[in-house]
C-alpha angles and dihedrals in degrees: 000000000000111000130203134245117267092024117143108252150166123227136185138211132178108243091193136002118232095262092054087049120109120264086220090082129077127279100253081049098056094053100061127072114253106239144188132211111207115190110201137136111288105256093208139358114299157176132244100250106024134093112278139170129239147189109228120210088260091053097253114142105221123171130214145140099290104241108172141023110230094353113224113231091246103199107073122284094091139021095209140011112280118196096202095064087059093053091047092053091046092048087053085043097060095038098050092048099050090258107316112107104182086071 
């Protein structure tokens, strides 16, 4: 599935592997890889499933394997993704630093 540029994802890298993982964590633990999910702004065109680059909202560039299209924050406080909520954090962004949003 091919993504545009400027789309709202989600990307994931692996932080360790299971043999750079402590020993001070359970078995089952030690046996998966640690990873991050990272939501940001796509970079360039992409595709679901390969590495890509975002943008994330504090202006960071992190690269990962693009998982998901306009991500849903998953613990509680929304049941979709909502893009207005984007914009609004951006705008407060943006007022609260004297008109650079990206501080």
């Amino acid at each position: 599935m091919s993504v545009k540029k400027g789309t709202w994802v989600q990307i994931r890298n692996i932080v360790l592997k299971p043999e750079e993982r402590t020993s001070k964590i359970p078995d089952e633990t030690k046996k998966t890889p640690l990873y991050m999910w990272v939501k940001g702004y796509l970079n360039s065109e992409g595709n679901i499933g390969e590495m890509a680059e975002v943008i994330t909202v504090t202006g960071r560039k992190m690269t990962g394997i693009l998982e998901e299209v306009n991500p849903a924050y998953t613990y509680g406080f929304g049941e979709n993704y909502v893009p207005e909520l984007l914009k609004i954090d951006e705008g407060l962004r943006e007022i609260m630093s004297g008109g650079n949003k990206n501080e």
